[in-house]
C-alpha positions as CSV (number, residue, x, y, z in Angstrom):
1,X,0.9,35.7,145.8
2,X,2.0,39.1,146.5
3,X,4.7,39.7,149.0
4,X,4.8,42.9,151.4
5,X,7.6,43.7,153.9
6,X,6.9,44.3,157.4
7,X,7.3,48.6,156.9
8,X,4.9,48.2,153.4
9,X,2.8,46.9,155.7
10,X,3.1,49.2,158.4
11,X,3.2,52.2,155.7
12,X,0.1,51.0,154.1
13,X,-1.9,50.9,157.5
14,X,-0.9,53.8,158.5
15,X,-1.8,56.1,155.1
16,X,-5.4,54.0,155.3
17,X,-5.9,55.4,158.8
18,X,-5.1,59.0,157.6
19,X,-1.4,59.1,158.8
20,X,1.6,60.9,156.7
21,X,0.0,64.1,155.8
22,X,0.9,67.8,157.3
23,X,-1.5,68.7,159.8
24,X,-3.3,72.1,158.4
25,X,-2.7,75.8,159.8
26,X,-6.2,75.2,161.0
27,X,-8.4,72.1,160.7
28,X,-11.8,73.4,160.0
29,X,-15.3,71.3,159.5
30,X,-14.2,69.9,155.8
31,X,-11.1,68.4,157.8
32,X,-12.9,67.4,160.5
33,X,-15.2,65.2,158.4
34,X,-12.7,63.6,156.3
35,X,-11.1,62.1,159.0
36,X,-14.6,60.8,160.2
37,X,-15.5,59.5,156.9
38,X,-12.1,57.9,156.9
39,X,-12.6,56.0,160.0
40,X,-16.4,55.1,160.2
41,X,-16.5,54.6,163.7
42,X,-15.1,56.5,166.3
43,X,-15.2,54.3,169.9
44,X,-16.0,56.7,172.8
45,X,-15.1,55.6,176.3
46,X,-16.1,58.0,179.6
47,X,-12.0,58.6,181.2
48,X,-11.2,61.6,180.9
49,X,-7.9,62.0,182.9
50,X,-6.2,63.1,179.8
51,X,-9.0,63.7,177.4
52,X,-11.8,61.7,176.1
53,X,-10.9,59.4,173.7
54,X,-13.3,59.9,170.8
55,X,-11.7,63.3,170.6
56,X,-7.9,61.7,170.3
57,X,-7.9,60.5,167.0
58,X,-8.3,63.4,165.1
59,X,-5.5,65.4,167.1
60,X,-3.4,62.7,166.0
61,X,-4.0,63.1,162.4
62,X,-5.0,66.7,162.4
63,X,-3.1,68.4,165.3
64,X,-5.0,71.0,167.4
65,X,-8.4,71.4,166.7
66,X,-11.8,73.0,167.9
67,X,-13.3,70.2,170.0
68,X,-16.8,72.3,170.2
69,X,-16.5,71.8,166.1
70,X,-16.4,68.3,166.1
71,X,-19.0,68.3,169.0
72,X,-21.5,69.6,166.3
73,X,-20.7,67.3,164.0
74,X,-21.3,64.2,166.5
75,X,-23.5,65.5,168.8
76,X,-26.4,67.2,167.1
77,X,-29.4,65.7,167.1
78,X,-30.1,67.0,163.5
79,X,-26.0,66.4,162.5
80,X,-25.7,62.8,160.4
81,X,-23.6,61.1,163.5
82,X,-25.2,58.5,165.9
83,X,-24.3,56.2,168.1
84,X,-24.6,52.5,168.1
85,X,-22.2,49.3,169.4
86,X,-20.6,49.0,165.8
87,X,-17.2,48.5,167.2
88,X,-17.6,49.1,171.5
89,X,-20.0,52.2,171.5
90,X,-19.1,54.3,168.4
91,X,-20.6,57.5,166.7
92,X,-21.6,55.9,163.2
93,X,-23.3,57.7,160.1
94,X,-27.1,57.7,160.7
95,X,-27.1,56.5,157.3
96,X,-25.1,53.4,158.3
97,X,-27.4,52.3,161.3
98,X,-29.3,50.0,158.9
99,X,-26.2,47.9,158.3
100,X,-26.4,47.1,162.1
101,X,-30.2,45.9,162.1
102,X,-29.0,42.0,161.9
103,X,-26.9,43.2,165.4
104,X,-30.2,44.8,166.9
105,X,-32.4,41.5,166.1
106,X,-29.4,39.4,167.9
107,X,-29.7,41.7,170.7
108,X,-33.5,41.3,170.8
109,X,-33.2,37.6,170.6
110,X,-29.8,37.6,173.4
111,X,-32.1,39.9,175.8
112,X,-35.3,38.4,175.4
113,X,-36.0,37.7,179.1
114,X,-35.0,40.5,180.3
115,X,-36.8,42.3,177.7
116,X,-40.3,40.4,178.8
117,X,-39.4,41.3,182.3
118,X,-39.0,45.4,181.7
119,X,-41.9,45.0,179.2
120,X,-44.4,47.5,181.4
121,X,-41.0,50.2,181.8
122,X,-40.2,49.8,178.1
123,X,-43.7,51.0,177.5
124,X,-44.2,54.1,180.2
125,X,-40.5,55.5,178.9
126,X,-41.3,55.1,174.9
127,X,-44.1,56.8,175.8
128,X,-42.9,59.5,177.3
129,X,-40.1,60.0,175.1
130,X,-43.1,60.0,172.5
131,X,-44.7,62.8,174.1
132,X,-41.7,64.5,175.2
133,X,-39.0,64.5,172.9
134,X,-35.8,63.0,173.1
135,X,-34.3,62.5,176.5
136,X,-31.7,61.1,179.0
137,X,-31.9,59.1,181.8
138,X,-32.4,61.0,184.6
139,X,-35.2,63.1,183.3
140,X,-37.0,60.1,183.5
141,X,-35.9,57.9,186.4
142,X,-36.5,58.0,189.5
143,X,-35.7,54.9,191.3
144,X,-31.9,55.3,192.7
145,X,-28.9,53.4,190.5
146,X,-28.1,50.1,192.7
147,X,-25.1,48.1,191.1
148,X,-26.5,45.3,189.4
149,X,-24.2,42.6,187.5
150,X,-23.0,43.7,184.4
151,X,-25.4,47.2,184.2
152,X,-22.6,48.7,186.0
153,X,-25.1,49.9,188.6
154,X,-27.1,51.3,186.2
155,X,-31.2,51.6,187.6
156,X,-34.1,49.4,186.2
157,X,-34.4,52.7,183.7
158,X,-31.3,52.8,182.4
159,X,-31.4,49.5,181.8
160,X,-34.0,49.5,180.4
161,X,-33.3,52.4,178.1
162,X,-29.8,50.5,177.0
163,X,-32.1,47.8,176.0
164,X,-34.0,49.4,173.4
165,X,-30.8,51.4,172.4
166,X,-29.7,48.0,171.4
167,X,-32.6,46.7,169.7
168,X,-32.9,49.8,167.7
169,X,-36.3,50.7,169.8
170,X,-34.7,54.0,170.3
171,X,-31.8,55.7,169.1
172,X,-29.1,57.8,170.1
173,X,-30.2,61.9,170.7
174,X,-27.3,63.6,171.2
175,X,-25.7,63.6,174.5
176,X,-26.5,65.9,177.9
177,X,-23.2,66.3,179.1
178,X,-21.6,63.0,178.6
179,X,-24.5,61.7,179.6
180,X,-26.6,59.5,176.4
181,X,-29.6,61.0,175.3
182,X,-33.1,58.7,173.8
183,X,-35.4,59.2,170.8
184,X,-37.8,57.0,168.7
185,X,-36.3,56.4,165.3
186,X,-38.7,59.1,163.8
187,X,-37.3,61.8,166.1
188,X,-33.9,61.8,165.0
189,X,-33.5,59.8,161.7
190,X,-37.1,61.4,160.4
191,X,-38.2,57.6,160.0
192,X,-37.7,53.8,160.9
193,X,-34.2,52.4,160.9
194,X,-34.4,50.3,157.1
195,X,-32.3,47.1,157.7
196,X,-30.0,46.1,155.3
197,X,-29.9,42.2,154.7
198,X,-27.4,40.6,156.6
199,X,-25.0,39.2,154.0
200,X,-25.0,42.8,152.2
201,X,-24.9,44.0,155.5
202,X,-21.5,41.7,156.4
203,X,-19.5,42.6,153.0
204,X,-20.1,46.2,153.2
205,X,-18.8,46.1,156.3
206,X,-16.1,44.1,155.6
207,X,-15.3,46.6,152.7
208,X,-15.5,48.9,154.9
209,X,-12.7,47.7,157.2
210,X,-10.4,46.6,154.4
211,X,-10.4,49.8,153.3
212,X,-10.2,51.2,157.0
213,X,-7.1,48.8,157.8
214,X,-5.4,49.1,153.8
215,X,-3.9,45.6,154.7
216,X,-5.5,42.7,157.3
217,X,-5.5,39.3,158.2
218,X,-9.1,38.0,158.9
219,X,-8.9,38.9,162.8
220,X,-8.6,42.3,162.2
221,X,-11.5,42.6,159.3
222,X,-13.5,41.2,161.5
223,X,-12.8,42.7,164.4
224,X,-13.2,46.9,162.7
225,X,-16.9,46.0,163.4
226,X,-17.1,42.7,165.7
227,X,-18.2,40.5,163.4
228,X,-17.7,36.5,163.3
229,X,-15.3,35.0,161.8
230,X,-17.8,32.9,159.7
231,X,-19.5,35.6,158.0
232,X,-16.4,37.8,157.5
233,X,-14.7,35.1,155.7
234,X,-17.4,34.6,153.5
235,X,-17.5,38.1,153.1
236,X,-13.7,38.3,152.2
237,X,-14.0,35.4,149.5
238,X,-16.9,37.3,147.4
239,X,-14.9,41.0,147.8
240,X,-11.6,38.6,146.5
241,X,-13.7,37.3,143.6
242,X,-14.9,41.1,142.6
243,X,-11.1,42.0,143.5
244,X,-11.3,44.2,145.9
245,X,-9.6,42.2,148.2
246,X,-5.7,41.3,147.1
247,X,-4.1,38.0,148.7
248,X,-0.8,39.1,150.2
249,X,1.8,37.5,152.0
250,X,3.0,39.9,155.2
251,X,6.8,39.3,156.2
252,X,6.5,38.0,159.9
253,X,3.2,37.7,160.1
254,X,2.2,34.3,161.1
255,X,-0.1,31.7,162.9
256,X,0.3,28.7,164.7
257,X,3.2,26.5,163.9
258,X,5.1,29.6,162.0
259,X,3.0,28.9,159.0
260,X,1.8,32.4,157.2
261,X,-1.2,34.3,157.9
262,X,-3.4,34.8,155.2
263,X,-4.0,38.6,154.6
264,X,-5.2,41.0,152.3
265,X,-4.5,44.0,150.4
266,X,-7.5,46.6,150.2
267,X,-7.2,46.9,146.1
268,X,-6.6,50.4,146.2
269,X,-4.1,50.8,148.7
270,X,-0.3,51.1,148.0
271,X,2.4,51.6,150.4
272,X,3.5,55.2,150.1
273,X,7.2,55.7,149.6
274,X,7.7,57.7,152.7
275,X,5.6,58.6,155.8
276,X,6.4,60.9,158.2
277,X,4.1,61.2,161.1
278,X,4.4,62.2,165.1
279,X,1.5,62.0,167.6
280,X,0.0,60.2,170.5
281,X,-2.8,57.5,170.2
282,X,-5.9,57.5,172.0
283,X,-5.9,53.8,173.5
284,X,-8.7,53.3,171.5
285,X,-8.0,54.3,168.5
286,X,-8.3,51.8,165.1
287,X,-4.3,52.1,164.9
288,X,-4.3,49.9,168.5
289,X,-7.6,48.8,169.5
290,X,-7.0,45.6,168.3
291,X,-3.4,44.6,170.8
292,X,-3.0,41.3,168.3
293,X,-2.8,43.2,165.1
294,X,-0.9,46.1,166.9
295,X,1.8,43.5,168.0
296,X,1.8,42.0,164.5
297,X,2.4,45.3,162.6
298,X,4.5,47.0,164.9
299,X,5.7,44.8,167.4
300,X,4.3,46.3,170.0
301,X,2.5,44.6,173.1
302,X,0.1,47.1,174.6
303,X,-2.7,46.9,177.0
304,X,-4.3,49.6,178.8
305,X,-3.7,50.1,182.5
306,X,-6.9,52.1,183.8
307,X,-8.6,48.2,184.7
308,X,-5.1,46.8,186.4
309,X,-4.5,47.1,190.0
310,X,-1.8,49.9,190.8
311,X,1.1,47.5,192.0
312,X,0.6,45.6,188.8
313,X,0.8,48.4,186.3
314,X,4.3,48.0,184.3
315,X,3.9,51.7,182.2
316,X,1.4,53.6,184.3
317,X,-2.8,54.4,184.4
318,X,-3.6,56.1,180.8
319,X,-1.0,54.7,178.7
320,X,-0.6,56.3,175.2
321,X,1.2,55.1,172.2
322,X,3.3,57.2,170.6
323,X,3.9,57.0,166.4
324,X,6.7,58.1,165.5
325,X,6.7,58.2,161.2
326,X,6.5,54.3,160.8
327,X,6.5,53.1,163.9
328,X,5.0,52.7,167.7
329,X,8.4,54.0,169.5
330,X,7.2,54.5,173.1
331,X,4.4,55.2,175.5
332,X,3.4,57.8,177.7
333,X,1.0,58.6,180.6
334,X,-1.0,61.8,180.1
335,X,-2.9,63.9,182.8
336,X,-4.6,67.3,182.3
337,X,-4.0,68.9,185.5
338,X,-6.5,71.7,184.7
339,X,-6.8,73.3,187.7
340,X,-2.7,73.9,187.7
341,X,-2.9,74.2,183.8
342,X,-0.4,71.9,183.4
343,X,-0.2,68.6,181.2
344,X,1.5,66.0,183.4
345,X,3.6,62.8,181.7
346,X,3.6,60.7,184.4
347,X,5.4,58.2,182.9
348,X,7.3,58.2,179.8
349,X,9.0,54.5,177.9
350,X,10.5,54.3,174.7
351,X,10.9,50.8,173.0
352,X,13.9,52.8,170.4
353,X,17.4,52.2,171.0
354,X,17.6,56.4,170.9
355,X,15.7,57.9,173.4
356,X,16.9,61.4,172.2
357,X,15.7,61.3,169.1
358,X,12.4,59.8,170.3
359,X,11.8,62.7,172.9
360,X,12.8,65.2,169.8
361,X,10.2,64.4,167.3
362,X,7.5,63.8,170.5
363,X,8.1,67.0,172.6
364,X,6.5,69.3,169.9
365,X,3.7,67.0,169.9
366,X,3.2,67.0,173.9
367,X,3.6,71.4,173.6
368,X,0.8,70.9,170.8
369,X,-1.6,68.7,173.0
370,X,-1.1,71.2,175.8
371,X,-2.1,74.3,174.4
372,X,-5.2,72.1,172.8
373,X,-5.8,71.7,176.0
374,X,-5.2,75.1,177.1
375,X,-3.0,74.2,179.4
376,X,-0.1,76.4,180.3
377,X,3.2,74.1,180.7
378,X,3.9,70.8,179.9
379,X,5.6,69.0,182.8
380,X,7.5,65.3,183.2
381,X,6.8,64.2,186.7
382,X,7.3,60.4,186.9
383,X,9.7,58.2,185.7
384,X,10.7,55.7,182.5
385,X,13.5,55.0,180.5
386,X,12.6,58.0,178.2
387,X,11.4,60.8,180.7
388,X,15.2,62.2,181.4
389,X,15.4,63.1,177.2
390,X,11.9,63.7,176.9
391,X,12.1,66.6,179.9
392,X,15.6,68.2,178.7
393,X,13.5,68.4,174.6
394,X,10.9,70.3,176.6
395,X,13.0,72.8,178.4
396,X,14.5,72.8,175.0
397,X,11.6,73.7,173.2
């Protein structure tokens, strides 16, 4: 069995998620793109206090960027990027949406009743996005949005619409505003969604994560795409038997009773023999999304803040990670103040021994996020055990 330290582990994750490289003079479309086809998914989520998080991930890996560039890439209707639930909601290669059709036919069979019920809608709206073109929403309903369960008071439309998203009835069109745009299968992908088989389906995905993550236990394979546990292990003993898939012992990482956790080796990943990395971390980004693995690589217990009560929040309301070559050293809260073109750090935590140094390497990155987001100043405003270092590195800088 091969045996990997803790930071070969952490090394190894990190290079398969894009980290360790200089960020470019200027990250153009070719850079852009790499880091998509790196990732596979990239989870979008509607807060936008600092900045939305589907555009976080490649600042961290690239370093300031033309956000309008990568909105062509994800947003076009004619691009190659959808959207689909392949992690939470996710732009995905169109190419890829066949992989999810075993997802879509669970959907179909999870929402049945309420798929009879809406029957009569489902038919007026593919109509009309038949006749019409793709569309959003609210050029189609008219009924007011009433808070319904778990719809989050989304109208019978929308509903309705989200159903067939999910069923692979329609797919995603782009995106007016932020707000999800509708089309038949033949108006974006120039043809019916071709499912792929669900065991093929399973171990490419699987593949796909293990290549994504460089080293994982089961939880985490699994997780890249929420998948069961069933079929991803299946998955991970035919990729072991091809040998793409190395058993590995991790250092530390263990289950119940201390025993070790199984986990694998992506075959062609190596720990690189130094990494040197600084940036922030969208909350959801693959690095953290899943809190288990993130404790279990880098010791690090995180959860997001923006669903706790105020009086209960311990680091603040958008709470990022920040990566420090190796490691997760601290955690900040970001707000664009764009109207006084300054970016706020309303709280600022290091879990290092030497705040200094932390607030050294991180201070270039927080100048770097404000200019991206053409703010004037960068500005610490609340309080944490690294704030006092990490405003005197500012003033330095």
């Amino acid at each position: 069995m091969e045996e990997l330290s803790g930071r070969d582990a952490r090394r190894i994750a990190l290079a398969a998620q894009g980290f360790g490289r200089a960020h470019p003079p200027t990250a153009g479309r070719s850079r852009l793109e790499a880091v998509l086809r790196r990732l596979r998914v990239l989870q979008i989520d509607s807060v936008n206090v600092f900045e939305r998080s589907h555009y976080l991930p490649h600042f961290a890996r690239l370093g300031p960027y033309d956000r309008s560039a990568l909105d062509r890439l994800l947003l076009d209707p004619a691009g190659d990027r959808v959207e689909y639930w392949a992690h939470e909601a996710a732009f995905v290669p169109k190419a890829d949406l066949g992989l999810f059709a075993f997802r879509m036919a669970a959907y179909r069979s999870k929402y049945a009743a309420e798929l009879a019920g809406s029957r009569a809608l489902a038919a007026v709206l593919l109509a009309e996005i038949a006749d019409r073109g793709p569309l959003a929403a609210s050029e189609v309903e008219q009924e007011p949005s009433v808070r319904q369960g778990p719809w989050w008071g989304w109208s019978d439309t929308k509903r309705t619409l989200e159903l067939l998203f999910r069923t692979g009835d329609l797919v995603s069109a782009g995106r007016r505003g932020f707000e999800r745009r509708y089309g038949l299968p033949e108006q974006v992908l120039g043809g019916p969604i071709e499912p792929v088989p669900k065991e093929d389906a399973v171990r490419e995905l699987v593949r796909r994560s293990a290549i994504a993550h460089g080293v994982a236990a089961l939880p985490d394979l699994a997780d890249y795409h929420r998948l069961r546990s069933d079929d991803t292990a299946a998955a991970v003993r035919d990729l072991e038997d091809a040998g793409e898939l190395v058993p590995v012992r991790v250092a530390g990482w263990t289950q119940g009773g201390g025993r070790p956790l199984k986990a694998w080796r992506h075959a062609d990943a190596v720990p690189p023999a130094r990494l040197r990395a600084a940036a922030v971390l969208s909350p959801f980004d693959p690095v953290v999304w899943q809190r288990d693995r993130a404790l279990r690589l880098f010791g690090f217990h995180y959860r997001i803040s923006i669903y706790t009560p105020a009086p209960q929040r311990e680091h603040g309301y958008y709470v990022l990670p920040v990566l420090v070559d190796d490691r997760l050293v601290g955690r900040v809260d970001l707000k664009s103040d764009r109207r006084g073109g300054r970016l706020l750090v309303q709280t600022a935590f290091t879990e290092a021994s030497e705040p200094e140094a932390v607030a050294e390497r991180l201070a270039p990155v927080l100048h770097d996020a404000a200019a991206w987001q053409g703010l004037d100043a960068v500005e610490v405003v609340g309080v944490g055990d690294l704030a006092p270092a990490l405003a005197a590195a500012l003033r330095a800088g």
